[in-house]
C-alpha positions in Angstrom: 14.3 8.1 -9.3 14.5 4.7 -7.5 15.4 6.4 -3.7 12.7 5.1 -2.0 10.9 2.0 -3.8 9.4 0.4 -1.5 11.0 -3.2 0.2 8.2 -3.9 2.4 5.1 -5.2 1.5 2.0 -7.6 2.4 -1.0 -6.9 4.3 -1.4 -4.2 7.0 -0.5 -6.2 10.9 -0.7 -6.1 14.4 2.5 -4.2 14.8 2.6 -1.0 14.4 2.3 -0.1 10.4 5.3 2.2 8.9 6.1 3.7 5.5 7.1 0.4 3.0 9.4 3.5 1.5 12.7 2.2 1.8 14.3 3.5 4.7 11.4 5.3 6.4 10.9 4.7 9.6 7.6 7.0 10.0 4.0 5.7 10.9 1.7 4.5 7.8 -1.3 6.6 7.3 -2.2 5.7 4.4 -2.7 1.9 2.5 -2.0 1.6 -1.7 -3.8 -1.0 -3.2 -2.4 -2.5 -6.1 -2.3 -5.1 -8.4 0.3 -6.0 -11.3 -1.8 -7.8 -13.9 0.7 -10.1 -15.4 0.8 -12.0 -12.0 -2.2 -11.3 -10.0 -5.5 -12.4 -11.1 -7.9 -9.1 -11.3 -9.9 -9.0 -8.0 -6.4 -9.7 -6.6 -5.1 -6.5 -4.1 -1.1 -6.3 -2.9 -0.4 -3.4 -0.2 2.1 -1.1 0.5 1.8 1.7 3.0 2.8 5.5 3.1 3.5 8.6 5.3 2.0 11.1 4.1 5.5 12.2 3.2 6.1 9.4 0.5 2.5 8.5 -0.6 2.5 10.7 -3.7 5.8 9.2 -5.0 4.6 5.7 -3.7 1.7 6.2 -5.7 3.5 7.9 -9.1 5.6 4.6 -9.1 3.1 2.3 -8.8 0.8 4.2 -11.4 2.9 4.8 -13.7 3.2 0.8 -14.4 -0.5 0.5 -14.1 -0.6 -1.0 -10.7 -2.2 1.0 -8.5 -6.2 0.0 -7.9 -6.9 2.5 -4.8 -5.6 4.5 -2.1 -7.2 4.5 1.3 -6.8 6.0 5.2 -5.1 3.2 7.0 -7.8 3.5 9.7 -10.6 3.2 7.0 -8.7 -0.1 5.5 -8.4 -1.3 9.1 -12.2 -1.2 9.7 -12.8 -2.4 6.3 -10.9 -5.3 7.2 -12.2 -5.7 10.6 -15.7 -5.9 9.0 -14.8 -8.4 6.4 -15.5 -6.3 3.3 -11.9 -5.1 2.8 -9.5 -6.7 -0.6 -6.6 -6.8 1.2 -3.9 -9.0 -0.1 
């Protein structure tokens, strides 16, 4: 099921975050790391974020292919950013 891969991506910004599930309009709660190893050097991290709604199926598709590296509260990535020990990407 393709329904609702995700068309935006990139790291988490001032605005506020939603759902990278395509067509959701809901507030991100949650940041997937990931990393696809054919084109992203290992310590490399992508993002896409999820609703609580779509971040299991977010997550299945992105495991599946072996991409996903971690899953994390948006306000956890935010501080971790904020500190400067995130790997956002």
């Amino acid at each position: 099921m393709l329904d609702n891969v995700p068309v935006i991506q990139g790291p988490v910004s001032d605005e506020k975050p939603i759902c990278s599930a395509k067509g959701c309009r809901a507030a991100a709660v949650w940041v997937l790391a990931w990393n696809n190893p054919k084109l992203h050097t290992p310590e490399r991290r992508k993002t896409w974020l999820a609703c609580e709604e779509h971040r299991e199926h977010l997550s299945q598709f992105l495991g599946v292919r072996g991409f996903l590296k971690d899953v994390v509260a948006l306000a956890e990535w935010e501080s971790a950013e904020a500190d400067g020990t995130g790997t956002g990407g």
